[in-house]
KOLPA-937273 format. One record per residue (C-alpha): residue in one letter; x, y, z; residue number from 1. Coordinates in steps of 0.02 Angstrom, whole numbers, always signed. Each point is the difference from the previous one (the first is absolute). Example, Ala and Ser with C-alpha at 12.3 -4.5 7.8 and 13.67 -1.06 7.14 Angstrom:
! residues 2
REC code      x      y      z pos
REC    A   +615   -225   +390   1
REC    S    +69   +172    -33   2
! end
This chain:
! residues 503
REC code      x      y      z pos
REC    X  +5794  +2756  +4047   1
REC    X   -132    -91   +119   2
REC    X    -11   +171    +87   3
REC    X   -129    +49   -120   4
REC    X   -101   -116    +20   5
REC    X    -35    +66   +186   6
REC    X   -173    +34    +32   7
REC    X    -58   +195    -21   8
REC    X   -105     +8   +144   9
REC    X   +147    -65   +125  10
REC    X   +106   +132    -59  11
REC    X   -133   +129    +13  12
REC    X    -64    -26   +162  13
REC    X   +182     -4    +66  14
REC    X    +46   +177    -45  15
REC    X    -49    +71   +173  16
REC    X   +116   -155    +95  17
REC    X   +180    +24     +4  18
REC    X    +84   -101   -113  19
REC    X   +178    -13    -46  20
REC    X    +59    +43   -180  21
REC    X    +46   -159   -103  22
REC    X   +161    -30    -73  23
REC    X    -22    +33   -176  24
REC    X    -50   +155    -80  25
REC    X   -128   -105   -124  26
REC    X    -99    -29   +161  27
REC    X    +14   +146    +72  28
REC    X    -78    +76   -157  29
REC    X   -133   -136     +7  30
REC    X    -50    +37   +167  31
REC    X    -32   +198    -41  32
REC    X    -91    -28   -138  33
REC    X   -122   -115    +66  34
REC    X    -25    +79   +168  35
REC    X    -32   +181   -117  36
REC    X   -119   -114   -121  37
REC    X    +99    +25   -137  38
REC    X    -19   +174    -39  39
REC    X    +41    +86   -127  40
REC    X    +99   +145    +60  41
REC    X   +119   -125    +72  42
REC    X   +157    +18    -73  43
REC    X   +191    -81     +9  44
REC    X   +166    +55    -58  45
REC    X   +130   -132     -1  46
REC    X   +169    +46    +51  47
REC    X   +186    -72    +25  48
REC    X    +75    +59   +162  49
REC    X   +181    -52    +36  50
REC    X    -27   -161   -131  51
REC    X   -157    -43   +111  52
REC    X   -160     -3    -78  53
REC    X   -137    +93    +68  54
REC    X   -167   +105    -37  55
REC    X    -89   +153    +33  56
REC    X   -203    -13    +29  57
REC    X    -90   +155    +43  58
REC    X   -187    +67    -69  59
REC    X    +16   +144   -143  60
REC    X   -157    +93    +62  61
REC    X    +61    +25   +177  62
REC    X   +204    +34    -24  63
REC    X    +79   +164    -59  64
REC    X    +79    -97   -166  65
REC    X   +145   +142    -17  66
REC    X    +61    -40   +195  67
REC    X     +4   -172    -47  68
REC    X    +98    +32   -155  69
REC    X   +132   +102    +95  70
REC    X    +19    -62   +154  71
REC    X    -24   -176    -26  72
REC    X    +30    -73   -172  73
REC    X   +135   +119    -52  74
REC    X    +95    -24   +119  75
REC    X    -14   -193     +5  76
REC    X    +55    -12   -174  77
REC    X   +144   +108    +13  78
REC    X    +83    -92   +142  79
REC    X   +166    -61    -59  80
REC    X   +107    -71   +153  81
REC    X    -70    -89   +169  82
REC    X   -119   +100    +75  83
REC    X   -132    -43   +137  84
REC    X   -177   +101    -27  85
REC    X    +18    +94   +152  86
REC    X   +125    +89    -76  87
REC    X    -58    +19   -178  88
REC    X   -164    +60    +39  89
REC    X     +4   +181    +90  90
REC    X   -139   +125    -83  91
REC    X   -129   -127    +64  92
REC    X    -57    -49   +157  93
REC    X    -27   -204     -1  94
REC    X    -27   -129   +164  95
REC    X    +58   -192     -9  96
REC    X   -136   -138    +31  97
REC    X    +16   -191    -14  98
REC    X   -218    -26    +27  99
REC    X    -82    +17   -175 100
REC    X   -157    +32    +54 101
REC    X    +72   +163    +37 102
REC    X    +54    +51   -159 103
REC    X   -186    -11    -76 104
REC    X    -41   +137   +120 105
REC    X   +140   +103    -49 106
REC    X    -49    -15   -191 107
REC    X   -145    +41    +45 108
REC    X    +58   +155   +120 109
REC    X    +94    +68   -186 110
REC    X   +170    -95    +46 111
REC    X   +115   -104   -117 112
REC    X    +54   -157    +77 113
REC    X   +181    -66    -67 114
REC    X     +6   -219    +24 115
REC    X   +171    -71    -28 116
REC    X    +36   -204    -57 117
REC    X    +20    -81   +178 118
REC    X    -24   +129    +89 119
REC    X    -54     +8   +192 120
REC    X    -70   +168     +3 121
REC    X    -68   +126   -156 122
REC    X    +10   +195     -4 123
REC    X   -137   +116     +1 124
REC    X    +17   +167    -72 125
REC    X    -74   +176     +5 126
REC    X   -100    +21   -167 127
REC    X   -160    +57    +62 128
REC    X    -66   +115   -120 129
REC    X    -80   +179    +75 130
REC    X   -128    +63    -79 131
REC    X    -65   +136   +101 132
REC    X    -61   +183    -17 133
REC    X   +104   +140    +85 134
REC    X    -52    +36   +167 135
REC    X   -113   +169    -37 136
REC    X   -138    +53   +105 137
REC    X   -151   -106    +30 138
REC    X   -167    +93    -79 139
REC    X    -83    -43   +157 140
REC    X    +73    +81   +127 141
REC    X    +67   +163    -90 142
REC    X    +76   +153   +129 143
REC    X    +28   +171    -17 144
REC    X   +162    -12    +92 145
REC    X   +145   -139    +35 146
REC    X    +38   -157    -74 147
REC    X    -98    -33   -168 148
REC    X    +89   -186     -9 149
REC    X   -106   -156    +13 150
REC    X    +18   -195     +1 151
REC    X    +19    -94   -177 152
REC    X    -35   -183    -43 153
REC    X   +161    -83    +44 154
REC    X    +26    -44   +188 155
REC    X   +183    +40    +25 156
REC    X     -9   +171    -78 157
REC    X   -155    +39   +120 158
REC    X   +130    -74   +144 159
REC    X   +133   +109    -52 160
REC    X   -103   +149     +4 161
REC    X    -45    -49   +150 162
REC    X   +181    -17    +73 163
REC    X    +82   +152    -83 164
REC    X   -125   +105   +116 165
REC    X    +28    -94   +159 166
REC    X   +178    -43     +5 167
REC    X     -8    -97   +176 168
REC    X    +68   -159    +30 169
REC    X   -166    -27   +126 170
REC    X    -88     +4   -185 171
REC    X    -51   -184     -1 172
REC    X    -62    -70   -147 173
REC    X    -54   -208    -21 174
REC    X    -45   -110   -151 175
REC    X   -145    -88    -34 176
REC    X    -77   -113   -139 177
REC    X   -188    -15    -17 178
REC    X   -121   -105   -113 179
REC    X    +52   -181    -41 180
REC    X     -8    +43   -207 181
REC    X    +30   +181     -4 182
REC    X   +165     +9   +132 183
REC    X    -19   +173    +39 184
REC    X   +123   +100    +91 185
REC    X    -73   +103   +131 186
REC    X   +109    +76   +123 187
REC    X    -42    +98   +194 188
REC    X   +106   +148    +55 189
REC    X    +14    +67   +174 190
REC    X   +131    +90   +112 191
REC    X    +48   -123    +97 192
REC    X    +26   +136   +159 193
REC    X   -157    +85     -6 194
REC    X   -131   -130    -81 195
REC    X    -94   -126   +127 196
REC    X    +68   -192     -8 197
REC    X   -164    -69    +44 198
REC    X    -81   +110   -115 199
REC    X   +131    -66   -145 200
REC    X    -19   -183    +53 201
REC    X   -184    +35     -1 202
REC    X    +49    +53   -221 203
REC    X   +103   -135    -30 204
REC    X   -129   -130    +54 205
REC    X   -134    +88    -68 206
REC    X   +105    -22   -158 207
REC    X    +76   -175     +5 208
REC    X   -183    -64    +50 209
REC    X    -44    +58   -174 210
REC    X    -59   -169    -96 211
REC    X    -32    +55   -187 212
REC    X    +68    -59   -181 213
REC    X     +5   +215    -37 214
REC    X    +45   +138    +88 215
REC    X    +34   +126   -142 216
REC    X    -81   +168   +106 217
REC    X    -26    +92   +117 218
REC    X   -172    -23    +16 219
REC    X    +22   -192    -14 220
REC    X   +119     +9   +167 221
REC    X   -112   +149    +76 222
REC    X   -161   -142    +33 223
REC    X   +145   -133    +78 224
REC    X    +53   +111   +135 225
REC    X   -128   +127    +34 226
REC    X    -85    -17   +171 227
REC    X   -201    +28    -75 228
REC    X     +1    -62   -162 229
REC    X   -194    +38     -5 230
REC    X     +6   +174    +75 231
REC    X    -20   +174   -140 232
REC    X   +148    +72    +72 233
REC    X   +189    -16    -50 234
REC    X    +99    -47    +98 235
REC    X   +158     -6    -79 236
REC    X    +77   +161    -80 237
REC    X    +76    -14   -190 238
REC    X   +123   +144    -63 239
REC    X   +101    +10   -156 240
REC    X   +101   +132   +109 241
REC    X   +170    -54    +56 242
REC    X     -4   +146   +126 243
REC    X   -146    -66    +68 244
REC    X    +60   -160    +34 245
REC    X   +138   +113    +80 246
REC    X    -76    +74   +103 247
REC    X   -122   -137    +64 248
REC    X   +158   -124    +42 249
REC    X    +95   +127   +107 250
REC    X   -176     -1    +89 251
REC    X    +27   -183    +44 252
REC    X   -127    -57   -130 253
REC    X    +43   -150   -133 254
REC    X     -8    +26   -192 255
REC    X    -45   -148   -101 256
REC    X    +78    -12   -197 257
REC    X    -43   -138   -130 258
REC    X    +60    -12   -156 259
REC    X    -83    +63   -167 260
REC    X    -90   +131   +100 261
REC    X    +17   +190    +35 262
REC    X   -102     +2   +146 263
REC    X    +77    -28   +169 264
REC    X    -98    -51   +142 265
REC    X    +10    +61   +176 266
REC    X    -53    -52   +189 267
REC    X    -70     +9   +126 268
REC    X   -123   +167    -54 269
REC    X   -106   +107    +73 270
REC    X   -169    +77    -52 271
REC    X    +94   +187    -19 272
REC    X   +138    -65   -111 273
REC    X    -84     -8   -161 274
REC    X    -36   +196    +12 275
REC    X   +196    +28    +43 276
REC    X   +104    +43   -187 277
REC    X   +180    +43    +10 278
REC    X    -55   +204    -39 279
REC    X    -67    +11   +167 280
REC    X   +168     +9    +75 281
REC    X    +92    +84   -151 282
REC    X   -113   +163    +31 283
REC    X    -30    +96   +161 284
REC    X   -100    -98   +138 285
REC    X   -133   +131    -11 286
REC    X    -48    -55   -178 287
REC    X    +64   -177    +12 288
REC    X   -142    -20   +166 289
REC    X   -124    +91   -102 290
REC    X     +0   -110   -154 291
REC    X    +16   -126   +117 292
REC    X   -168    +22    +97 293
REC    X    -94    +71   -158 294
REC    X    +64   -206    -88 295
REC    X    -78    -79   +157 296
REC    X   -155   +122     +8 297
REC    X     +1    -45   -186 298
REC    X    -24   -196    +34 299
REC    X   -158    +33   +108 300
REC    X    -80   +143    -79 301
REC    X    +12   -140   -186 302
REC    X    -56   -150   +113 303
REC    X   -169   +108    +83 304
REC    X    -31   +147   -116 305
REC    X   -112    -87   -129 306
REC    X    -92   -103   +145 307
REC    X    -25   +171    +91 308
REC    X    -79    +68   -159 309
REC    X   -134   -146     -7 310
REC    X    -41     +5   +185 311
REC    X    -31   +173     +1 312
REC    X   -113     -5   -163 313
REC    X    -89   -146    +55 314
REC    X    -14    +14   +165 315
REC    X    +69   +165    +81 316
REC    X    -42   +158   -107 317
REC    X    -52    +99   +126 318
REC    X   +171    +37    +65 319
REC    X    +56    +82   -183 320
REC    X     +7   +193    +23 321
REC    X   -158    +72    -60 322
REC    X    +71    +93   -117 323
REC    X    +87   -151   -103 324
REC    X   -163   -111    +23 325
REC    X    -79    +78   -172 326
REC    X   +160    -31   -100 327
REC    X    +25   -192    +57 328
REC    X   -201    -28    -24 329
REC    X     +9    +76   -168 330
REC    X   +134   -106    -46 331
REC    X    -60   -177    +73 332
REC    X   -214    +20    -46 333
REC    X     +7    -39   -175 334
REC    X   +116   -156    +34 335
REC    X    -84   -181    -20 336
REC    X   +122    -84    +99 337
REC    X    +48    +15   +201 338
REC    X   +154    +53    +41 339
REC    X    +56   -154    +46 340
REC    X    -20    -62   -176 341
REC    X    +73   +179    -72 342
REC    X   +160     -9   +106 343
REC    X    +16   -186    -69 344
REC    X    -18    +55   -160 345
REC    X   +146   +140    +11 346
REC    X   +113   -133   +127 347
REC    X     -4   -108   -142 348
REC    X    +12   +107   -127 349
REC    X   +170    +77    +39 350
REC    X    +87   -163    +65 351
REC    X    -43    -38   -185 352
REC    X    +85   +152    -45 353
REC    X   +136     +2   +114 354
REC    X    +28   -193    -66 355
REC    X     -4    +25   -183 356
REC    X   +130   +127    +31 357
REC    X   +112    -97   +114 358
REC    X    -10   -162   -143 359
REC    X    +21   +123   -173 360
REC    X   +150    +79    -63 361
REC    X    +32   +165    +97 362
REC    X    -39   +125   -141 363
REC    X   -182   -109    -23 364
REC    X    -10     +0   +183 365
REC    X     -3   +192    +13 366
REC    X   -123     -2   -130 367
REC    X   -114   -124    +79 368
REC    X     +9   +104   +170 369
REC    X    -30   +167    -90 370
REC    X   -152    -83   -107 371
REC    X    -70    -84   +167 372
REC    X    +20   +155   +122 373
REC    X    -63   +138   -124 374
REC    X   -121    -74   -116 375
REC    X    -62   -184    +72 376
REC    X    -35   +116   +168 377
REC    X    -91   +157    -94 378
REC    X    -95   -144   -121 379
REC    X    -82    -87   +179 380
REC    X    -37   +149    +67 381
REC    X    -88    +90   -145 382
REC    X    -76   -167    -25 383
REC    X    -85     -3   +166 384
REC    X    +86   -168    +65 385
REC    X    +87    +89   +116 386
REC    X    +15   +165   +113 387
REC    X   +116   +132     -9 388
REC    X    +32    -15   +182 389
REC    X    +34   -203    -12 390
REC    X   +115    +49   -137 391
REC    X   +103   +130   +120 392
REC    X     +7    -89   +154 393
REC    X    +77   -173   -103 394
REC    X   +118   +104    -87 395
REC    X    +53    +81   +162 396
REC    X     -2   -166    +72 397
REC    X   +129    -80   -154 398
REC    X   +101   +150    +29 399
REC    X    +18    -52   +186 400
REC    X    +47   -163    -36 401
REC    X   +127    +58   -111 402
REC    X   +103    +83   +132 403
REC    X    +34   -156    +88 404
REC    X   +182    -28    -45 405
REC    X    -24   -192    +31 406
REC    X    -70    -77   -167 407
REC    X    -74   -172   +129 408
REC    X    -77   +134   +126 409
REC    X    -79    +69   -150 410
REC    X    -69   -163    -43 411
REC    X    -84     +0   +180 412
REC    X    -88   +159    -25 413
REC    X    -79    -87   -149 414
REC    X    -50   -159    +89 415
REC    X    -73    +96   +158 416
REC    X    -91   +127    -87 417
REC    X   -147   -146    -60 418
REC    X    -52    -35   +162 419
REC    X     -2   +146    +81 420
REC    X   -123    +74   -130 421
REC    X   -116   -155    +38 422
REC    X     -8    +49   +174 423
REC    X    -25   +166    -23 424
REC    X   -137    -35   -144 425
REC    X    -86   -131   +117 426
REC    X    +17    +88   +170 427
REC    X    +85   +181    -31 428
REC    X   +108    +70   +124 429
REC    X    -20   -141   +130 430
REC    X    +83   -132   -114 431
REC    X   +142   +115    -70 432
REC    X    +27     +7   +222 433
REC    X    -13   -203    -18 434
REC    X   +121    -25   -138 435
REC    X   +131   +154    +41 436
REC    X    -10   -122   +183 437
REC    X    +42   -169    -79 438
REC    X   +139    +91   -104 439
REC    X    +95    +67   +154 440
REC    X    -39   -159   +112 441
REC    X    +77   -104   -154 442
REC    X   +151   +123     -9 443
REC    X    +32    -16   +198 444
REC    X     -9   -187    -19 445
REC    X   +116     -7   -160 446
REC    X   +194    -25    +57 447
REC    X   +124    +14   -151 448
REC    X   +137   -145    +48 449
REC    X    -65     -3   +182 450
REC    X    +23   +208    -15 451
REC    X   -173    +98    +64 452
REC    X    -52    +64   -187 453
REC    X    -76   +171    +75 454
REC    X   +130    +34    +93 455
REC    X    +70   +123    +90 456
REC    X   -201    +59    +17 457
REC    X    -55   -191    +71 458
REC    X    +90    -33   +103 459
REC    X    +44   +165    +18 460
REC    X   +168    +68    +25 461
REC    X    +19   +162     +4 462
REC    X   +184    +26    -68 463
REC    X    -12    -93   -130 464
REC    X   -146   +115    -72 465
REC    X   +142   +129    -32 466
REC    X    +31   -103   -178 467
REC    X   -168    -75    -42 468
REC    X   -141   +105     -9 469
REC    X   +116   +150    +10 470
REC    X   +183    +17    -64 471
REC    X    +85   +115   +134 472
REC    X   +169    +78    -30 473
REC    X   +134   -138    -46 474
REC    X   +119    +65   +117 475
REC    X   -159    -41   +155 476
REC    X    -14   -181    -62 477
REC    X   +139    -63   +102 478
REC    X    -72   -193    +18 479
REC    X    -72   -127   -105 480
REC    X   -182    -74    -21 481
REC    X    -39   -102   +185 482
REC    X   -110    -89    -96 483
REC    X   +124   -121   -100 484
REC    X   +100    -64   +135 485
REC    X   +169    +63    -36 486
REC    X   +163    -48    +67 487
REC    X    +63   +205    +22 488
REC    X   -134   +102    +20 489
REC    X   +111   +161    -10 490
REC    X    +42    +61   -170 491
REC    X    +92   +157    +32 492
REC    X    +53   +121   +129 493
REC    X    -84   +169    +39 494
REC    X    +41   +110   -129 495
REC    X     -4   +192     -9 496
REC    X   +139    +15   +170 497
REC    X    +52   +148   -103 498
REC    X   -141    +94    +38 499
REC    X    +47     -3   +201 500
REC    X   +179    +64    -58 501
REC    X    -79   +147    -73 502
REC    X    -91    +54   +122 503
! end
């Protein structure tokens, strides 16, 4: 058996190259277990097929052991005249290979690979164990009204989900493997008559460019392929929602699934679609452009209302009514700190809150919030640390935030908030101007996968604004986005002809 004696690293290194299987089943098995370091969840079953030896090798922690028991080995054992295994094997799906490389990725994908003595090819079969929870509906993107299904863990289930809701054969959907040790799947889906080709060969180099031993996240992936890796705002959108990947692909837009993730991610974007939820167009476009506006108002008034504050105590008070000026002066002239330093104080305070609640077990979380908001706040204030009117304006200003339907935009209202306050404590009004300047030039600069990320304001396209800032009557918005590029612009006819009937 001078097989053995075959040196470990050789074999290892080799698992990537194709290589063809070797005749006998002993080396075979040698091979496998050297290439998967001789783990211990590697396991064999040893079988007689037709009077020719052979053996079963597959990994206990990643195969469904009852599918293996009757699909596989029962009915290899029970074969009693000539039979080949295409025809003995029919509950499971299996593929034919003759490079062994191969079969370590399939053990490792949750296959059982079948090796018979001499032969020039080996069977794989479909073991893979699913474990997976049932596809309920994600906690952070809850609606009032429509679908209240979301993404799970496993990639094929999210795929199917996917498919049962757009049953097109222009649904495109291709394969990739990322990270040289982890092998995730990862997987792009497009409609193949509306989405942009450059735009999808822009994704798909984007993605094969990506160099790394893991790729196990979103948020791993997100930094490969964003355009401005440095810049606060998000430019790809995540959703647990399956009809929010829906409803972004029939836009022309690409969805982007990995493997051992919930979160799906979606470009190009635009500034205005992380205030868009799928409520806006399941009530009446009154409302649903309401709540819209009042989300984006939201993300401005949480970003400036605390620097506002400190400019106008510090710098500005003579443009508070006269009647309020008593009530703010009574509540800031016994504090020993500027406002600067109190609005820190509060900032930090409930991002400490709003943490411990995130990290602790949801009845403890509740707790923490309730013991933060009521008596941490009433303790400060009594105590002198800090106003009553710093307290109200950066509650009102969490509150704001809170609105913003896109957890990552929320993130941004954090991170901008800091320096606007230092403007506005160092220069007051003038360097809110300054900042609330650099923030728009950034955002007219800033291009989502070559998409302008304020559009349809900059450039500015009027049409467009119908289903952005606004959400206009579904049966108006007859055309898709301009912005993306895509391939049919029209989406449906004029509706409502049965109005000019009537009349």
């Amino acid at each position: 058996m001078s097989f053995f004696k075959k040196n470990r690293r050789t074999i290892r290194n080799s698992v990537k190259k194709e290589t063809l299987i070797f005749p006998t089943i002993e080396e075979n098995l040698h091979y496998i277990v050297e290439a998967l370091y001789d783990t211990n969840d590697l396991k064999t079953r040893k079988i007689t097929f037709n009077g020719i030896p052979g053996i079963i090798i597959f990994l206990e922690t990643m195969v469904n052991s009852e599918e293996l028991q009757r699909s596989i080995l029962i009915p290899l054992s029970q074969v009693n005249t000539f039979q080949s295994i295409d025809e003995l094997i029919t509950s499971s799906e299996f593929t034919k290979s003759n490079y062994i490389n191969i079969a370590t990725t399939s053990l490792l994908a949750g296959n059982s690979v079948l090796f018979l003595q001499n032969g020039t090819e080996f069977y794989i079969f479909n073991t893979i164990q699913i474990n997976s929870r049932s596809p309920e509906e994600p906690e952070n993107e809850k609606v009032v009204r429509g679908s209240h299904e979301g993404f799970v863990g496993r990639l094929n289930i999210n795929l199917n989900l996917v498919r049962s809701r757009i049953r097109n054969r222009q649904l495109k959907i291709e394969y990739f493997q990322l990270g040289w040790e982890t092998n995730t799947r990862v997987a792009i889906v497009y409609m193949e008559g509306i989405a942009n080709p450059s735009m999808v060969d822009e994704v798909k180099n984007r993605i094969i460019s990506i160099s790394s031993d893991m790729v196990f996240s979103p948020g791993f992936l997100e930094e490969f392929i964003e355009d401005k890796p440095f810049s606060p705002f998000q430019q790809i959108l995540y959703t647990e929602r399956p009809d929010r990947v829906e409803a972004h692909l029939m836009e022309g837009r690409v969805a982007i699934l990995s493997d051992g993730t919930s979160d799906v991610s979606i470009l190009p974007v635009t500034f205005f679609s992380f205030f868009q939820t799928p409520d806006d167009f399941n009530i009446r476009f009154f409302a649903g452009s309401l709540f819209r506006l009042l989300r984006i108002l939201s993300f401005w008034g949480a970003i400036t209302l605390p620097s506002i504050y400190i400019a106008i105590v510090s710098f500005h008070f003579e443009i508070i009514p006269s009647d309020v000026i008593t009530v703010v002066k009574g509540s800031i002239e016994n504090i020993p700190y500027p406002p600067f330093i109190e609005a820190l104080i509060m900032a930090v305070t409930i991002e400490l809150i709003r943490e411990a609640g995130i990290r602790l077990p949801t009845p403890i979380g509740q707790t923490i919030g309730i013991v933060g908001g009521l008596i941490i706040g009433e303790s400060v204030v009594n105590a002198g640390f800090v106003s009553n009117v710093m307290v109200i304006v950066i509650a009102l200003t969490a509150i704001m935030s809170f609105t913003i339907p896109s957890y990552e935009m929320s993130n941004t209202v954090r991170l901008l908030t800091l320096p606007l306050m230092i403007a506005a404590a160092t220069i007051g009004f003038v360097g809110i101007v300054f900042c609330l300047m650099i923030i728009v030039i950034h955002l007219c600069k800033l291009e989502s996968l070559g998409t302008p990320y304020l559009a349809p304001l900059a450039p500015l396209h009027v049409p467009n604004l119908k289903d952005s800032v606004v959400r206009f009557p579904i049966w108006m918005l007859n055309k898709r986005q301009k912005n993306i590029k895509p391939k049919k612009m029209r989406k449906q006819n004029p509706s409502r002809e049965w109005e000019k009937d009537e009349k």
